[in-house]
Z-matrix of the N, CA and C atoms (Angstrom, degrees):
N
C 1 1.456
C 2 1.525 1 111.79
N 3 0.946 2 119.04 1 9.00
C 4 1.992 3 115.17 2 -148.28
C 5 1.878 4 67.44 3 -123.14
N 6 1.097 5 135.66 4 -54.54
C 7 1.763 6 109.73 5 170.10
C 8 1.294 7 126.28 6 -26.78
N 9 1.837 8 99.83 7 -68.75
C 10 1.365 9 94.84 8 -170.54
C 11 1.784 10 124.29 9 -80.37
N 12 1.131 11 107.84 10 3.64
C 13 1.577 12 142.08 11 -179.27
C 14 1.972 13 81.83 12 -70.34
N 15 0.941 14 129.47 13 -66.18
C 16 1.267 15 144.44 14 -150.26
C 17 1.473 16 101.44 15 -80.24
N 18 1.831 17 129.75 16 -28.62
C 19 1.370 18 125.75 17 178.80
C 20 1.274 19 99.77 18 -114.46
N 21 1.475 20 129.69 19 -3.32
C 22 1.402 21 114.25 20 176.42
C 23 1.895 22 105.27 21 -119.10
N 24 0.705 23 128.76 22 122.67
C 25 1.826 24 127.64 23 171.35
C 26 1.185 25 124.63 24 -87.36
N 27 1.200 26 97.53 25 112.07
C 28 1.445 27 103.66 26 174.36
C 29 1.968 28 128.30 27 -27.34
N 30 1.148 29 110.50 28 126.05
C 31 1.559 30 112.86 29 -168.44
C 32 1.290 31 107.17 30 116.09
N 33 1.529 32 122.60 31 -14.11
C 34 1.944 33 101.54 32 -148.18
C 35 1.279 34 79.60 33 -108.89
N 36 1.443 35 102.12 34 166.96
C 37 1.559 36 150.66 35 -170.19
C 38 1.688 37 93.99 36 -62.91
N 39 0.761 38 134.22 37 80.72
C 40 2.393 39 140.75 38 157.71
C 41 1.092 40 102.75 39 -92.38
N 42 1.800 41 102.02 40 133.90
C 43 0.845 42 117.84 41 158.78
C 44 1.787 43 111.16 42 -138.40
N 45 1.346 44 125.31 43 -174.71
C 46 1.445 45 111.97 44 -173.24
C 47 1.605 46 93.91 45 -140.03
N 48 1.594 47 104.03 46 172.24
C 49 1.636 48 127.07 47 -173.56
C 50 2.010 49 91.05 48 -104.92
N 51 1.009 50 104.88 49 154.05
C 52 1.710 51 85.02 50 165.78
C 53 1.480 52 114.92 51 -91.36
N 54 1.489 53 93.41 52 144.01
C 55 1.644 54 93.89 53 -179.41
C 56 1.414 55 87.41 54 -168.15
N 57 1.658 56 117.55 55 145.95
C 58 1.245 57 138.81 56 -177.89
C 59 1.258 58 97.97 57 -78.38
N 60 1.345 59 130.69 58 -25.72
C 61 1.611 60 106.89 59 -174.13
C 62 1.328 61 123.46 60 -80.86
N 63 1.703 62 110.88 61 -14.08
C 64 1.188 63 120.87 62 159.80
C 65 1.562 64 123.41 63 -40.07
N 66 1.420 65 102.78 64 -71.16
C 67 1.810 66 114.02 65 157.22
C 68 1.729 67 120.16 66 -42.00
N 69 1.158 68 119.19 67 -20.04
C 70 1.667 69 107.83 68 -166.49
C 71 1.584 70 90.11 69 -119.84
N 72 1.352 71 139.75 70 18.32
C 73 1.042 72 133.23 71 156.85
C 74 1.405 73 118.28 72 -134.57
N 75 1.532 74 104.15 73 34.61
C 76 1.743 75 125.11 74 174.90
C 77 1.731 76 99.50 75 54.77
N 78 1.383 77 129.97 76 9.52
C 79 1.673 78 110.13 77 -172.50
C 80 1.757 79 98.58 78 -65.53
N 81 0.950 80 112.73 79 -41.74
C 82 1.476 81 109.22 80 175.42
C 83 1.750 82 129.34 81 -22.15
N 84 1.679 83 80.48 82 -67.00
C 85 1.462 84 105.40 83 177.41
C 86 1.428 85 135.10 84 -49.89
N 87 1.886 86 90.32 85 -41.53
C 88 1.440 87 118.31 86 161.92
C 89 1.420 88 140.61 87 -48.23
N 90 1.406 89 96.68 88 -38.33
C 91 1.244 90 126.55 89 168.50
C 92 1.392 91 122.03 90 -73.31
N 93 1.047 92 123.13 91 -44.54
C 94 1.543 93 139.89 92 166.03
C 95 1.580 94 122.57 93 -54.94
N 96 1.521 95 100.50 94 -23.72
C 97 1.469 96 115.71 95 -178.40
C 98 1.701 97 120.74 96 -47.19
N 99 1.491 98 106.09 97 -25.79
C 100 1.565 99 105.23 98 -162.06
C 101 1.595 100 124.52 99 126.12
N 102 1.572 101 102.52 100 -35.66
C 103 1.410 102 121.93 101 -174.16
C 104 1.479 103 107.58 102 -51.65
N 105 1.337 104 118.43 103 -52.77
C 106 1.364 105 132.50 104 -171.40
C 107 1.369 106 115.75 105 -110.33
N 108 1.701 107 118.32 106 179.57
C 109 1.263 108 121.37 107 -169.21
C 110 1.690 109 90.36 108 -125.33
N 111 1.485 110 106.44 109 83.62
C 112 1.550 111 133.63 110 -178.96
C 113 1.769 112 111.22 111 -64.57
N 114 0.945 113 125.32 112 113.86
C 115 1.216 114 141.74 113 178.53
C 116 1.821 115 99.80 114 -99.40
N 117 1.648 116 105.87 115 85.49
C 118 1.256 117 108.99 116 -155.12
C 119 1.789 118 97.53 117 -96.16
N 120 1.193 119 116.95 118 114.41
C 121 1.346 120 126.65 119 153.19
C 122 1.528 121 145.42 120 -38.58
N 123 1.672 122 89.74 121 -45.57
C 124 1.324 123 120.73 122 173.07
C 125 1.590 124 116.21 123 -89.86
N 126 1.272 125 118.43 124 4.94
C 127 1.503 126 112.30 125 -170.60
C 128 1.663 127 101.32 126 -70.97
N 129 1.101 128 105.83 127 151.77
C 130 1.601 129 111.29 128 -171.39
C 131 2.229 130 115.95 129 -70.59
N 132 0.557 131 121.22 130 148.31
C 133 1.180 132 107.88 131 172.82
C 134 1.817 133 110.49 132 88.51
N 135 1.262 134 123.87 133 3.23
C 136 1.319 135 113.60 134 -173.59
C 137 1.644 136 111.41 135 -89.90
N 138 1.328 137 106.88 136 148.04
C 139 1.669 138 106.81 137 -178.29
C 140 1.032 139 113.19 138 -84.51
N 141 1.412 140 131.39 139 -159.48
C 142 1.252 141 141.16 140 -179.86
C 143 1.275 142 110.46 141 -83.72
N 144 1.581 143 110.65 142 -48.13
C 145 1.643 144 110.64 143 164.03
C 146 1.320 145 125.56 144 -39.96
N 147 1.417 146 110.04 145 -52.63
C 148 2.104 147 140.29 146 -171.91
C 149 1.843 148 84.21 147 -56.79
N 150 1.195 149 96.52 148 -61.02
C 151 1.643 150 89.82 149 -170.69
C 152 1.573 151 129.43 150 -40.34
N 153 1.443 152 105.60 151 -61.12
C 154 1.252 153 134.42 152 170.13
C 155 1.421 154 123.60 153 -51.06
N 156 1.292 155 118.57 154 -40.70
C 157 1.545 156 139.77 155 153.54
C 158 1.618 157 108.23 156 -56.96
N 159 0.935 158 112.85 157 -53.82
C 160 2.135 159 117.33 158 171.68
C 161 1.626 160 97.17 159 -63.96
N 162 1.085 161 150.78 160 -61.25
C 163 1.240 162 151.04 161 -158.64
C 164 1.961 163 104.57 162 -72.39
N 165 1.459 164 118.09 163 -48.16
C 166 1.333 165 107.85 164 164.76
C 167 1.249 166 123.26 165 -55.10
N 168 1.143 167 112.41 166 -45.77
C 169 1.911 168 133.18 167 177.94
C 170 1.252 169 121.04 168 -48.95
N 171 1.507 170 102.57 169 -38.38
C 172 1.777 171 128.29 170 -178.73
C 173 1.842 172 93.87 171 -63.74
N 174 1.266 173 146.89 172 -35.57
C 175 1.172 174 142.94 173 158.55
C 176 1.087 175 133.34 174 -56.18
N 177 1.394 176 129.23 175 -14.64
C 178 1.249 177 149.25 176 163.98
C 179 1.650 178 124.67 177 -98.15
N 180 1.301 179 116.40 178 11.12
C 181 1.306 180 135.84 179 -166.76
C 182 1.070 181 99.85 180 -99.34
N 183 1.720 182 106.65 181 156.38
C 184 1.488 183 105.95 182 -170.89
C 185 2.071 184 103.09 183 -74.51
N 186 1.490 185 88.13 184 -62.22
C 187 1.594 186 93.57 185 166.16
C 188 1.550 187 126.62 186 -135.23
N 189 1.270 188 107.54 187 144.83
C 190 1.544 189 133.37 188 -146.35
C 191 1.900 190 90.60 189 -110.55
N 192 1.315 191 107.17 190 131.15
C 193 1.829 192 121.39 191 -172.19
C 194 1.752 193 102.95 192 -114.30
N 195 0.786 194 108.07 193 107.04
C 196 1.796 195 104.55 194 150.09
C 197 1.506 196 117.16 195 -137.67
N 198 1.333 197 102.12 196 -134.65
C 199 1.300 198 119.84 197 172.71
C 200 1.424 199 128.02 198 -139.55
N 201 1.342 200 144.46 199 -157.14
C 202 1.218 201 128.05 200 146.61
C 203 2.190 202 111.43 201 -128.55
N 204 1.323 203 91.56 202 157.80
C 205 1.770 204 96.33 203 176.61
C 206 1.308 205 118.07 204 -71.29
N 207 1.692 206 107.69 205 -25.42
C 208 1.725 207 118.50 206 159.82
C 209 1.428 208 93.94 207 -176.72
N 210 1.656 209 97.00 208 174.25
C 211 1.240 210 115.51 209 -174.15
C 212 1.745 211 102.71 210 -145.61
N 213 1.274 212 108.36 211 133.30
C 214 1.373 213 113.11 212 -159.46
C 215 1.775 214 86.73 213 -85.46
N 216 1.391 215 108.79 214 171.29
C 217 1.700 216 124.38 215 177.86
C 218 1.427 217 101.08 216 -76.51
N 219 1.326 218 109.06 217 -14.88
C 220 1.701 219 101.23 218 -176.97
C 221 1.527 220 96.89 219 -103.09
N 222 1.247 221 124.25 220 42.66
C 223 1.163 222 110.01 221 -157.04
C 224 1.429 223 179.30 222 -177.33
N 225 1.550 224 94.49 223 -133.00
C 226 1.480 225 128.95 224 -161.89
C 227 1.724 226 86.78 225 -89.75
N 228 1.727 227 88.82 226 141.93
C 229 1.240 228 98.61 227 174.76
C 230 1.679 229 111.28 228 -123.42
N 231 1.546 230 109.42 229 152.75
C 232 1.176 231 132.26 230 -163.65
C 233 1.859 232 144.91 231 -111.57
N 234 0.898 233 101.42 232 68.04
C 235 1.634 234 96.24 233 -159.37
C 236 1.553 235 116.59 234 -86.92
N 237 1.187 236 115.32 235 -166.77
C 238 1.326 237 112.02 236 174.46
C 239 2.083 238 87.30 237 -176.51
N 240 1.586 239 77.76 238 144.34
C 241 1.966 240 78.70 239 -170.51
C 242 1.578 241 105.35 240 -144.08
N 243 1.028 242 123.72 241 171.88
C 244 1.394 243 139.42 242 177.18
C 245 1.146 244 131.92 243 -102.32
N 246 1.321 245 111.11 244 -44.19
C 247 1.683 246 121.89 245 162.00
C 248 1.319 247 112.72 246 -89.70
N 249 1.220 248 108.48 247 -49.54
C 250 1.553 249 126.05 248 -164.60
C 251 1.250 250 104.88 249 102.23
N 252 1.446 251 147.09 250 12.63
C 253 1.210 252 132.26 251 170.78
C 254 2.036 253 106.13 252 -67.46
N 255 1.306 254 115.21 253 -41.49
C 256 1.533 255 97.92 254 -166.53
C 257 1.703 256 113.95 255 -77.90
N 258 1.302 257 95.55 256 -16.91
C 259 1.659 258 104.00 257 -178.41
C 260 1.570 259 106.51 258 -79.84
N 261 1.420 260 102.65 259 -25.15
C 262 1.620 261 87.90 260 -162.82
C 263 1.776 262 86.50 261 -83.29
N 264 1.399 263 132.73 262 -27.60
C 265 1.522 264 117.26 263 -152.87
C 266 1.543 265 92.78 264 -87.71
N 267 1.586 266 116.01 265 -8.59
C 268 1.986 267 108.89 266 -175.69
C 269 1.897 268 95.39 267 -78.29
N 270 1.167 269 99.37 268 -18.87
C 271 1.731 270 96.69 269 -147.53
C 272 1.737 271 91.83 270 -92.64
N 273 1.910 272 104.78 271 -20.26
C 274 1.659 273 83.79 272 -173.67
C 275 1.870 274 94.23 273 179.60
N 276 0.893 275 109.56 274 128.42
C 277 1.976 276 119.84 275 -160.79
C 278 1.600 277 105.89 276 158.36
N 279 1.695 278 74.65 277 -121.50
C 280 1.848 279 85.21 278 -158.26
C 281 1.728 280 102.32 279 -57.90
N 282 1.211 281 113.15 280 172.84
C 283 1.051 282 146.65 281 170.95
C 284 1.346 283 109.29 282 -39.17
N 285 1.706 284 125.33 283 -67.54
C 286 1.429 285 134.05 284 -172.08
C 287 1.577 286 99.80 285 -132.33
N 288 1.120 287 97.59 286 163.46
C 289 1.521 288 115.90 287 -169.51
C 290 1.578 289 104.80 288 -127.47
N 291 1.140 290 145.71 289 129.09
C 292 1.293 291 143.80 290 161.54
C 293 1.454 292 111.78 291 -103.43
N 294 1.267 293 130.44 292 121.78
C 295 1.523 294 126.30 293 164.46
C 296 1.384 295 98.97 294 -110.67
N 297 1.339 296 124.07 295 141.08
C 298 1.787 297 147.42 296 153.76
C 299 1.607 298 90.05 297 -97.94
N 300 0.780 299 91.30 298 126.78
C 301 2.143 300 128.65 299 174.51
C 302 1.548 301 112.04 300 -115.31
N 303 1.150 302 109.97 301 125.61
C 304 1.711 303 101.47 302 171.74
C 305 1.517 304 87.90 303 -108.53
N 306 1.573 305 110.01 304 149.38
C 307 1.547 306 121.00 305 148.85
C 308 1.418 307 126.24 306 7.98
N 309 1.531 308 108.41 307 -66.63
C 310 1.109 309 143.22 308 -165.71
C 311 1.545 310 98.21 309 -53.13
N 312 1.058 311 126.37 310 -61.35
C 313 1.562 312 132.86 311 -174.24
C 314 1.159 313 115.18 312 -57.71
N 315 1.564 314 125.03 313 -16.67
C 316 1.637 315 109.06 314 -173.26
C 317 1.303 316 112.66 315 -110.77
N 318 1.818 317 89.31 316 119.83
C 319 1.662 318 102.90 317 171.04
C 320 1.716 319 107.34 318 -107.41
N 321 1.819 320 81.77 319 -162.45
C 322 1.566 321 91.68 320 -152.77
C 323 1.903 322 115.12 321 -81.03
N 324 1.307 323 95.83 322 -22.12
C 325 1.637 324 117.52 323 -167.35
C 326 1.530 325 112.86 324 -155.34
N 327 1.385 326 108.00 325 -171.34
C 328 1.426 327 114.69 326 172.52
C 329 1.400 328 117.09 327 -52.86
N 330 1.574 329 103.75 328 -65.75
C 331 1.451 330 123.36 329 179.13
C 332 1.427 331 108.11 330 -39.60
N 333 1.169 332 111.76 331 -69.71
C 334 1.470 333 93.55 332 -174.34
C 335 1.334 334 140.42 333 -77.27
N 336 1.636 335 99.02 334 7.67
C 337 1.656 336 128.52 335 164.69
C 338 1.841 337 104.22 336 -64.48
N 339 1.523 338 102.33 337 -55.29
C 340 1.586 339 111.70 338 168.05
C 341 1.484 340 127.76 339 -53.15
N 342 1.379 341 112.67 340 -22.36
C 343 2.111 342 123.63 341 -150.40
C 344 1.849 343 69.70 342 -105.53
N 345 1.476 344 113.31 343 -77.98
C 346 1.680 345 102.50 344 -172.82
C 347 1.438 346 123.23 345 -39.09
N 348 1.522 347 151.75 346 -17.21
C 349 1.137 348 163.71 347 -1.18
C 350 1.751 349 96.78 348 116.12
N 351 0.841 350 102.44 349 -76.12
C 352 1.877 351 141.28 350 -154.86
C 353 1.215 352 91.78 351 -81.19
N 354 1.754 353 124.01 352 -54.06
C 355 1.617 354 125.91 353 -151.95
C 356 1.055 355 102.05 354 -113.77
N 357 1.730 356 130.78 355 -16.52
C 358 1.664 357 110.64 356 -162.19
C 359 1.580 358 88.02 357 -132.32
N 360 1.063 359 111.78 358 -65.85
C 361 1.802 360 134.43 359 -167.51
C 362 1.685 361 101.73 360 -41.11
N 363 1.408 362 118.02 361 -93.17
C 364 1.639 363 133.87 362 171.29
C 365 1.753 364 88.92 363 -19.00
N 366 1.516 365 120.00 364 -64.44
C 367 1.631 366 101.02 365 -142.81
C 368 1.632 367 90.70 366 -74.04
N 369 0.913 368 121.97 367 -32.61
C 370 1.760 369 112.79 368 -157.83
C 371 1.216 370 101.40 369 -91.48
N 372 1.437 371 129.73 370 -6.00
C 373 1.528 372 114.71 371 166.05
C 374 1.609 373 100.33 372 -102.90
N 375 0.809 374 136.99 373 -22.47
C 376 1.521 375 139.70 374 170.28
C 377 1.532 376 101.06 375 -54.30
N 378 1.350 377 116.22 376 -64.14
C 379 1.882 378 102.69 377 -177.63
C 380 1.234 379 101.33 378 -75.50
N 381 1.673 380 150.36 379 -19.84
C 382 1.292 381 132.61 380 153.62
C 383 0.903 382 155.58 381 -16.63
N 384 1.839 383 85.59 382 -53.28
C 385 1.616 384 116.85 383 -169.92
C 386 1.518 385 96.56 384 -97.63
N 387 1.427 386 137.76 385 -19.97
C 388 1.157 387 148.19 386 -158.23
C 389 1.730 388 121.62 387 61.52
N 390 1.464 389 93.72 388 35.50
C 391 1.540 390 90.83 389 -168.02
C 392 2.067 391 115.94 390 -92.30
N 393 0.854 392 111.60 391 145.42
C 394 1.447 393 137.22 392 -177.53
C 395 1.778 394 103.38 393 -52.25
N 396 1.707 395 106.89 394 42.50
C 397 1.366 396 84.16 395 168.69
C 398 1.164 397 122.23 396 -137.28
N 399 1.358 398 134.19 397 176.34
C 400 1.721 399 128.71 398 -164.31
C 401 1.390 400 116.00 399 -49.83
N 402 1.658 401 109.92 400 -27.19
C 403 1.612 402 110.87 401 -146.27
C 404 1.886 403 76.36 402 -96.89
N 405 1.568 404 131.63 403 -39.16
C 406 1.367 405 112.52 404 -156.35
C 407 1.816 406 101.30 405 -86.84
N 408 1.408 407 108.51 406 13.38
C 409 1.469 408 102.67 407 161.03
C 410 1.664 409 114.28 408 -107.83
N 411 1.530 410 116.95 409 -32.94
C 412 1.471 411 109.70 410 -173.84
C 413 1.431 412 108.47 411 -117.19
N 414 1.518 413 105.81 412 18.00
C 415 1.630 414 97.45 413 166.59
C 416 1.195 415 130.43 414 88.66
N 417 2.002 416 126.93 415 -23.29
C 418 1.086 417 129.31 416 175.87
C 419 1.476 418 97.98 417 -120.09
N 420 1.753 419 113.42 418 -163.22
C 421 1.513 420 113.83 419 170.68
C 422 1.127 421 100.10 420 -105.32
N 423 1.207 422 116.54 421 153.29
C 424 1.620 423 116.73 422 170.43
C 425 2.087 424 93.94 423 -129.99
N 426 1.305 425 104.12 424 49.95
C 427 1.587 426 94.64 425 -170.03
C 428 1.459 427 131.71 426 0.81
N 429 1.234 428 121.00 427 85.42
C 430 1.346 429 160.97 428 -133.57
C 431 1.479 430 95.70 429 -100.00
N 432 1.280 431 114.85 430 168.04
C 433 1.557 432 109.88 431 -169.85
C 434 2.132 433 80.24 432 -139.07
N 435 1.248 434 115.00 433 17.24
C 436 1.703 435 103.34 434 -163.97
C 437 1.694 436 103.56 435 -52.90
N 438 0.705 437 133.90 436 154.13
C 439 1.782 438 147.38 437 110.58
C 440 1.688 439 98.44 438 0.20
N 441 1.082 440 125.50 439 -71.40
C 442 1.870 441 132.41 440 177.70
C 443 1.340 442 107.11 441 -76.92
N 444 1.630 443 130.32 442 20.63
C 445 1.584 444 117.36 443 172.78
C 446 1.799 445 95.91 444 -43.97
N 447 0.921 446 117.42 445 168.45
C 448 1.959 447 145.80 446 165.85
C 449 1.114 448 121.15 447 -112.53
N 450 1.751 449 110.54 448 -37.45
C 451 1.297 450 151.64 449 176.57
C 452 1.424 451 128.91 450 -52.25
N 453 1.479 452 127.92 451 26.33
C 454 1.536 453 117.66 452 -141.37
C 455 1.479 454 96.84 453 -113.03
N 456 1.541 455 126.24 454 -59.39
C 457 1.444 456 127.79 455 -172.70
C 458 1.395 457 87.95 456 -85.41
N 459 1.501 458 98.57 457 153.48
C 460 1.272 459 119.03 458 163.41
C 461 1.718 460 94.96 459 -129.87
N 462 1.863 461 101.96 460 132.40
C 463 1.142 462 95.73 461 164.35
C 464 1.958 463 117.08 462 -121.90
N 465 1.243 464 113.96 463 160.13
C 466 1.754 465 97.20 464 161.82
C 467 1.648 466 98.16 465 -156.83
N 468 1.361 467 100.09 466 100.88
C 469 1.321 468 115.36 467 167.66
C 470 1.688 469 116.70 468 -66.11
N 471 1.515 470 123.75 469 114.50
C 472 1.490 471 112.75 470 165.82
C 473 1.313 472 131.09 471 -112.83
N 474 1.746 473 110.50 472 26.96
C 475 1.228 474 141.65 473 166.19
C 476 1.544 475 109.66 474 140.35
N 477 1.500 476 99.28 475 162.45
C 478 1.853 477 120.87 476 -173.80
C 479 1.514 478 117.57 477 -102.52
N 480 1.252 479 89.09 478 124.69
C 481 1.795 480 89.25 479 -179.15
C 482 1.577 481 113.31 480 -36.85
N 483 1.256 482 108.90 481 -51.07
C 484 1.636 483 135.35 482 -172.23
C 485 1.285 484 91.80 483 -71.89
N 486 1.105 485 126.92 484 132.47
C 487 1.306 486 147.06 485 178.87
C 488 1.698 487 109.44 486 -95.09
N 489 1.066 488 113.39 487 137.19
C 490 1.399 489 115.77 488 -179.16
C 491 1.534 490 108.39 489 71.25
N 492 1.272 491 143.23 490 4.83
C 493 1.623 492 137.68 491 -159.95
C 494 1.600 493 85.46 492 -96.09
N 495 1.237 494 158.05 493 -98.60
C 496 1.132 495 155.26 494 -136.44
C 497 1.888 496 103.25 495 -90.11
N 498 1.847 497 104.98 496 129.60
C 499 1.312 498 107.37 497 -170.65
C 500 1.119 499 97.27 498 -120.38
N 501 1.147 500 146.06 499 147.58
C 502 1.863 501 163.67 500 -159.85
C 503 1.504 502 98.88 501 -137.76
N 504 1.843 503 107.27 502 113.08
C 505 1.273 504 100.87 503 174.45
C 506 1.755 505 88.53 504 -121.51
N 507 1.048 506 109.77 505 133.16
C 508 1.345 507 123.60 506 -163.21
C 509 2.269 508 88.61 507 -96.99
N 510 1.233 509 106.93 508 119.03
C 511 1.625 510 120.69 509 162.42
C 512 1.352 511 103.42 510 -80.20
N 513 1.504 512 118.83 511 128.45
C 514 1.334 513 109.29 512 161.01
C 515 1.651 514 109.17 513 -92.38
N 516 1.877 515 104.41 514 75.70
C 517 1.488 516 100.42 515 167.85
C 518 1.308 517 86.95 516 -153.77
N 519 1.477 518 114.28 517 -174.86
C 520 1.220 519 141.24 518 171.97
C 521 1.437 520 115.30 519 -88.55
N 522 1.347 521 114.61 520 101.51
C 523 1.664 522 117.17 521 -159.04
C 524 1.523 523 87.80 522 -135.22
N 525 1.926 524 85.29 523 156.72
C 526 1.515 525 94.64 524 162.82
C 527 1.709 526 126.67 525 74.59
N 528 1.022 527 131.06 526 -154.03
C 529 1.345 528 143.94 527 -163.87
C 530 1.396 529 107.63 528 -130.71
């Protein structure tokens, strides 16, 4: 925590992308503490409107938290989104970007940014989310045309105009999706 303590300052405007590794490495929690002015996603009780209003807002924030779906050795980072709210605020918003990475996420190239994607990512957020689609009943992707795709943006960042705006703190664990 004493990293992101060091790129985020206490007082400013956070908000987050969803990502489980947030939750399994307490950043969540952290955030919630008081320190900051948390634009909480997860707060219980929010509507569809509340939501949508937090996700525009998340662009105007000082700094924006997720994760990534992989991260190449050269690298390049990889998402894939559903709305497009977390891709669009990594690719261009707040000020700084923080990603937490577990182990787990870094492959060798594109391709296998796409196959992890396809084989691990889609199925385990598909039964997560409880959504109605091929991959969160049989486990792989079968690029699906559902009503509940998850699957919609594809992103692959291979650097930022802005220098210093997006920070990669690499977990040495197995995190995330």
């Amino acid at each position: 925590l004493g990293i992101i303590e060091s790129i985020a300052e206490e007082g400013e405007v956070i908000s987050v992308g969803g990502s489980m590794t947030l939750f399994e490495t307490n950043v969540i929690d952290f955030l919630r503490s008081g320190k900051y002015n948390f634009l909480d996603r997860y707060k219980e009780n929010l509507t569809a409107k509340d939501l949508k209003d937090i996700y525009r807002r998340s662009f105007s924030a000082d700094t924006y938290f997720s994760s990534a779906n992989a991260i190449t050795e050269n690298g390049e980072i990889f998402n894939v989104d559903g709305n497009g709210n977390r891709v669009a605020a990594i690719l261009y918003g707040p000020d700084k970007v923080i990603l937490i990475v577990g182990v787990n996420k870094i492959v060798k190239n594109l391709d296998e940014a796409i196959l992890r994607n396809k084989e691990i990512c889609a199925p385990a957020n598909g039964k997560r989310l409880n959504t109605a689609t091929p991959c969160a009943k049989v486990g792989y992707c079968i690029d699906c045309e559902s009503n509940d795709r998850i699957c919609c943006e594809y992103t692959f960042i291979k650097r930022q105009k802005t220098a210093n705006r997006i920070h990669v703190i690499f977990v040495n664990e197995s995190l995330g999706f």
